[in-house]
C-alpha positions in Angstrom: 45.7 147.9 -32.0 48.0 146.0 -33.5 48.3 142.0 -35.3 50.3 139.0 -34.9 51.1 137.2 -38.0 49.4 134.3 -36.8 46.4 136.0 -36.6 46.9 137.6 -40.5 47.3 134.0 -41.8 44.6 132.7 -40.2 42.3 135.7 -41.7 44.1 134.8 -44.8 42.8 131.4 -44.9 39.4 132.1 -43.7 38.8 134.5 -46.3 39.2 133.7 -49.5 38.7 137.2 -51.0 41.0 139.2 -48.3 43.9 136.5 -49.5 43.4 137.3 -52.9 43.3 141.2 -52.4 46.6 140.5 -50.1 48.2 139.0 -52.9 47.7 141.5 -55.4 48.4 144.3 -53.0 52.0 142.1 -52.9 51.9 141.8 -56.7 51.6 145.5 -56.7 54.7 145.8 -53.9 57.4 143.4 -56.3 55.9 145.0 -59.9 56.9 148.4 -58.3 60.6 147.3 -57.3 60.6 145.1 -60.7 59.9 148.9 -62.7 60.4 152.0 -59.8 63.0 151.7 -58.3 65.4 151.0 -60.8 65.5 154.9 -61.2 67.3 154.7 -58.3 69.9 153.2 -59.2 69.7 154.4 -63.5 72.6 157.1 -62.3 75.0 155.4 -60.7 74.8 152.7 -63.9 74.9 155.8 -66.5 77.8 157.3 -65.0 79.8 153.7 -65.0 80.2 154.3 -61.2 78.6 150.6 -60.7 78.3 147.6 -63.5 74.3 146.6 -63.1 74.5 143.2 -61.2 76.0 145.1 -58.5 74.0 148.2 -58.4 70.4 145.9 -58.2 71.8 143.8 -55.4 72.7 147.2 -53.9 69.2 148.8 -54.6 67.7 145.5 -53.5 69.5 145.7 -50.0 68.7 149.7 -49.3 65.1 149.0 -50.7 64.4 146.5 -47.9 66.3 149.0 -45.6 64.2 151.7 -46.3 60.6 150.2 -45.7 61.8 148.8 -42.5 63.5 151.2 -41.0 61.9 154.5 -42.3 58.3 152.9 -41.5 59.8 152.4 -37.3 60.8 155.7 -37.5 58.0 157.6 -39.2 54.8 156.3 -40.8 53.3 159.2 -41.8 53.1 158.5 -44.9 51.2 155.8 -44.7 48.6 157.3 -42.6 48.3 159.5 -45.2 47.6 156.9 -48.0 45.4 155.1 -45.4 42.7 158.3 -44.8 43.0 159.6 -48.3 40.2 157.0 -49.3 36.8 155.3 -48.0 36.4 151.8 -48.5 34.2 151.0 -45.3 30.6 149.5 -46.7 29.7 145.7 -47.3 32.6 143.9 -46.9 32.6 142.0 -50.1 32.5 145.1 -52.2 35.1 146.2 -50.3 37.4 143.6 -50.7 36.4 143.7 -54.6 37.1 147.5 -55.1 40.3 146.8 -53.5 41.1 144.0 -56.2 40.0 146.1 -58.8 42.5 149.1 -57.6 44.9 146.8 -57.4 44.8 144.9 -60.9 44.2 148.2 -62.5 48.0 149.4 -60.9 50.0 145.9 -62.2 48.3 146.7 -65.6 48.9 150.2 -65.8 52.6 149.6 -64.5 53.2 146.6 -66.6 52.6 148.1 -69.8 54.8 151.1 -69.0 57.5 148.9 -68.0 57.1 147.0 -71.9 57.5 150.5 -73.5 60.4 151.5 -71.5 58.2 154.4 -69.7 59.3 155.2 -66.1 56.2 156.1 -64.8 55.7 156.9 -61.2 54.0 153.2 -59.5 53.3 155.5 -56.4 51.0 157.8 -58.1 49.4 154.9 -60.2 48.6 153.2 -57.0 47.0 156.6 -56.0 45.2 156.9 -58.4 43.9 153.5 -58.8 42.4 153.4 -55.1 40.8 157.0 -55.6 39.2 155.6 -58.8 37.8 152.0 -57.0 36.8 154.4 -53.6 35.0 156.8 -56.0 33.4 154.1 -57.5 32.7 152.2 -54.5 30.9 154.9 -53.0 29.1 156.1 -55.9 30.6 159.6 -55.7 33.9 162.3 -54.2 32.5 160.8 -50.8 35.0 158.2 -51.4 37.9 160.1 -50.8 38.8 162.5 -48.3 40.0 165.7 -50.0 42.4 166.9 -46.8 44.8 164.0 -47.2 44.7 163.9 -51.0 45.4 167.6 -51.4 49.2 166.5 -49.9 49.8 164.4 -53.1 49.0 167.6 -55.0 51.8 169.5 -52.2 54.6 166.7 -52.8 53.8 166.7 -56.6 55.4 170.6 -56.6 57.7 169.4 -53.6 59.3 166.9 -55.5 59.9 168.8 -58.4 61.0 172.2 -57.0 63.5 170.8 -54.4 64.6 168.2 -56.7 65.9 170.3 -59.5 67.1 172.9 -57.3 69.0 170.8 -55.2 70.4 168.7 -58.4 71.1 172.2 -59.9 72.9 173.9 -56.9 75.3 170.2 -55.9 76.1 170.2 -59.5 76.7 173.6 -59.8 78.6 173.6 -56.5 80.7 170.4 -57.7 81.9 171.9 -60.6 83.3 175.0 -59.0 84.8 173.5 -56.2 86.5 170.8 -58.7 87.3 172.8 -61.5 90.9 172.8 -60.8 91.3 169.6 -58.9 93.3 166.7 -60.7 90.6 164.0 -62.1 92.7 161.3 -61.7 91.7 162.2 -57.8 88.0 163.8 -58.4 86.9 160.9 -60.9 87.5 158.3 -57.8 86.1 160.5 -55.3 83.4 160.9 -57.1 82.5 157.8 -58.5 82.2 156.4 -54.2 80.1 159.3 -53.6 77.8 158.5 -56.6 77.6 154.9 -55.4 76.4 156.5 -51.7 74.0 158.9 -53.0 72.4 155.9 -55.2 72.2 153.7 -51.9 70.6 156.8 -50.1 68.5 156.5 -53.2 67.0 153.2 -52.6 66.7 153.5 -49.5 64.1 156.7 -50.0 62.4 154.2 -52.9 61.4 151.9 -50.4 60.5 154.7 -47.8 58.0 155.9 -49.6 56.7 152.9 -52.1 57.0 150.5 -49.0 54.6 152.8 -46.8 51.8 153.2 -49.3 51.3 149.5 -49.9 51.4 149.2 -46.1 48.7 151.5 -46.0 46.5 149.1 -48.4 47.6 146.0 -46.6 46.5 148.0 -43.2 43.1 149.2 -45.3 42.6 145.6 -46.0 43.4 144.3 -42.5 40.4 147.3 -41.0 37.9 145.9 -43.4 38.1 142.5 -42.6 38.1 143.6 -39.2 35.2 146.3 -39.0 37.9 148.7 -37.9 36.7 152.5 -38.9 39.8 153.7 -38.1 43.3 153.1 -38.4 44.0 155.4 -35.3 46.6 154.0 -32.9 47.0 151.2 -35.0 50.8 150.2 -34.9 52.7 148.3 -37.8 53.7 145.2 -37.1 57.5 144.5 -37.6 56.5 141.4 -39.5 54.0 143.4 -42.1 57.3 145.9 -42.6 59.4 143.2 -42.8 57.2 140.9 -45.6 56.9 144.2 -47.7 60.2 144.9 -47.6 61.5 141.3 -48.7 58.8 141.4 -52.0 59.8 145.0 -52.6 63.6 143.9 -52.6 62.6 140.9 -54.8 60.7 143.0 -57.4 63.9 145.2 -57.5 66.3 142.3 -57.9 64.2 141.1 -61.3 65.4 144.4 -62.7 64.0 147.0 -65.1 67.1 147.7 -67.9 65.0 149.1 -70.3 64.1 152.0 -67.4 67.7 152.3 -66.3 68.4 153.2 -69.7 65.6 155.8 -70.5 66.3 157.7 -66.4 69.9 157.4 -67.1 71.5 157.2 -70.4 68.7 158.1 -73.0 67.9 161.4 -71.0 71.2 162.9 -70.7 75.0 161.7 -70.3 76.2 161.8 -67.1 79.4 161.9 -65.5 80.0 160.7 -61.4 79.8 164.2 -60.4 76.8 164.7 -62.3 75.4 161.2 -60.5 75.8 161.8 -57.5 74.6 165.6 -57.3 71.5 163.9 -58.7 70.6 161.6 -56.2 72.2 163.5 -53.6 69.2 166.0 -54.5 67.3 163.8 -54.8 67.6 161.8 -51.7 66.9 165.1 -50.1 63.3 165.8 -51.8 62.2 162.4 -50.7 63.7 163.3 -46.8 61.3 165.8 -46.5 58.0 165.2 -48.1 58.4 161.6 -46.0 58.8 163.5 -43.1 55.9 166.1 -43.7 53.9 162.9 -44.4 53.4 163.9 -48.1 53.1 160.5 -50.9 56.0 161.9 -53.9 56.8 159.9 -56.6 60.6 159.0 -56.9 60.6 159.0 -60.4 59.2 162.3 -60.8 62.0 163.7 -58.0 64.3 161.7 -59.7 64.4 162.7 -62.6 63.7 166.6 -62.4 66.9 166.1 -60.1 69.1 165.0 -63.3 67.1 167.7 -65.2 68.9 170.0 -62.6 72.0 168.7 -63.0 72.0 168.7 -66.7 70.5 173.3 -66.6 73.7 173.4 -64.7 76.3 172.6 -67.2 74.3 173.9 -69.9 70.5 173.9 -71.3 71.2 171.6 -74.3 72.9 168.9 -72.0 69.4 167.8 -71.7 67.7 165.9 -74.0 64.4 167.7 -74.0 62.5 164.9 -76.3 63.1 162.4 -73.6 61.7 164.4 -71.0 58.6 165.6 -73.0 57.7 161.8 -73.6 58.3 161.3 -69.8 55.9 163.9 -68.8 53.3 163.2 -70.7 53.9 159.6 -69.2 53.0 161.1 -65.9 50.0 163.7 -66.8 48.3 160.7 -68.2 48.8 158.4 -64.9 46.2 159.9 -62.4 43.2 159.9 -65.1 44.1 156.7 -67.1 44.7 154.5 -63.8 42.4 156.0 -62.3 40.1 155.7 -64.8 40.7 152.1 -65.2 40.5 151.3 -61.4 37.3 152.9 -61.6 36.2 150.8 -64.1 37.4 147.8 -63.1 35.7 148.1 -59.4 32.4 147.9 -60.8 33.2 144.9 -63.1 34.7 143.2 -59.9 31.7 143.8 -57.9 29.2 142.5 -60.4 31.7 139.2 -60.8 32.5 138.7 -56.7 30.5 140.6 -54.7 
């Protein structure tokens, strides 16, 4: 099965709820390039590889790139986001739940982005479904623990392979280099860093762009009284309209995150960059493949973490990353707390 966009708009209009959860699902898709996926690019600005106009238009460009062209090649991760919850039930509590999930993600992401916080968007959006499926089905029934387990498997992914990798490039860089003139390794460098960073935002939107496809796809079942989203293929327009908000959301910017990923948590030079996202980019390669929803923040920055253990403990700016983390170990209960709250106020209001 499959939908032409004629079709989608005409639902759209017919349906006054599904237009308004489509909307928000967007507003959830440009505040997630507006305050995610400027840690792709917070390395290539810290090292002075790129000035920051240039490196947005860049992440805006590989961004788009990615949702499009990873989702043609594989969408397993959104089927994964798709089966990990259960909204089927009366339609208008459906649709309401989905709201809720969704308002509960722009808030949660919103305020992080006023404090500076780069908190994973993916995982907020995660957790913001669970909470409205849990609540819309009065119990765990509303999500299905095989698919969710795999957020649990990229979580340690992420983080293993993404320090490793940033710790054995870095490591690997600096031996190779250490007798090399810099006035030819600084250059060198600095183009490498600037590739790694595209190869960064492209991954973003791999893996940001699929999970908001998933809700759009969740949305388009419900109004449909689709069970299942088996053999259901993604239309290039669907790919293509996330991609464009996604790019937009990225082009507003984000400084204040660029700042905290890239200068506050340690000082990087272009080698250092680009073994970063270069292990990185890598993390995000494989748990896409295997189908497993990762936050890029998180790989991100355990991936500079890596590259700062590599030229010494101290590099690092321990402080920083303590405030992150707790940052992240309060996403999953507090959005999903709030989604979970919010879907019962929203189906007492519109359903």
């Amino acid at each position: 099965m499959t939908m032409l966009l004629m079709d989608f708009v005409n639902q759209l209009t017919s349906n006054p709820v599904f237009f308004i959860t489509i909307v928000l699902t967007l507003g959830v898709l440009l505040v997630n390039g507006w305050t995610d996926a400027p840690n792709a690019i917070a390395t290539c600005v810290a090292s002075r590889s790129l000035p920051v106009r240039q490196a947005v238009l860049m992440a805006a460009s590989f961004d788009f790139l990615g949702v499009f062209v990873m989702t043609l090649i594989n969408s397993s991760v959104a089927q994964t986001i798709y089966k990990m919850v259960d909204f089927q039930g009366d339609l208008d509590a459906s649709l309401a739940a989905m709201c809720a999930a969704m308002v509960a993600v722009i808030v949660w992401a919103s305020m992080a982005a006023r404090l500076g916080i780069p908190t994973s968007e993916g995982h907020a959006l995660i957790a913001g479904i669970s909470g409205a499926a849990i609540a819309l089905q009065n119990g765990l029934s509303g999500i299905n623990g095989d698919e969710w387990v795999k957020v649990i498997y990229g979580l340690f992914l992420s983080v293993l392979v993404g320090f490793t990798a940033g710790w054995i490039l870095a490591k690997t860089a600096q031996n190779l280099f250490r007798q090399v003139d810099r006035r030819w390794a600084g250059p060198f460098f600095i183009k490498a860093q600037v590739m790694a960073s595209a190869g960064m935002a492209f991954m973003h939107g791999a893996q940001d762009g699929q999970k908001l496809i998933a809700v759009v796809i969740l949305g388009i079942m419900l109004v449909n009284r689709v069970d299942s989203a088996v053999g259901f293929q993604i239309p290039v327009w669907l790919m293509a309209l996330c991609g464009l908000v996604m790019a937009a959301g990225t082009a507003m910017g984000g400084r204040r995150i660029i700042k905290t990923v890239g200068m506050d948590m340690i000082k990087l030079e272009p080698y250092q960059g680009f073994a970063a996202d270069a292990g990185a980019v890598s993390s995000l390669l494989l748990s896409s493949m295997l189908g497993w929803p990762v936050s890029t923040t998180h790989t991100k920055t355990t991936a500079i973490m890596g590259v700062g253990v590599a030229r010494r403990f101290s590099e690092v700016k321990w402080r920083v990353v303590r405030d992150m983390a707790y940052a992240w170990l309060l996403t999953f209960p507090g959005c999903g707390l709030v989604g979970y709250g919010m879907t019962f106020l929203f189906i007492r209001l519109f359903a």
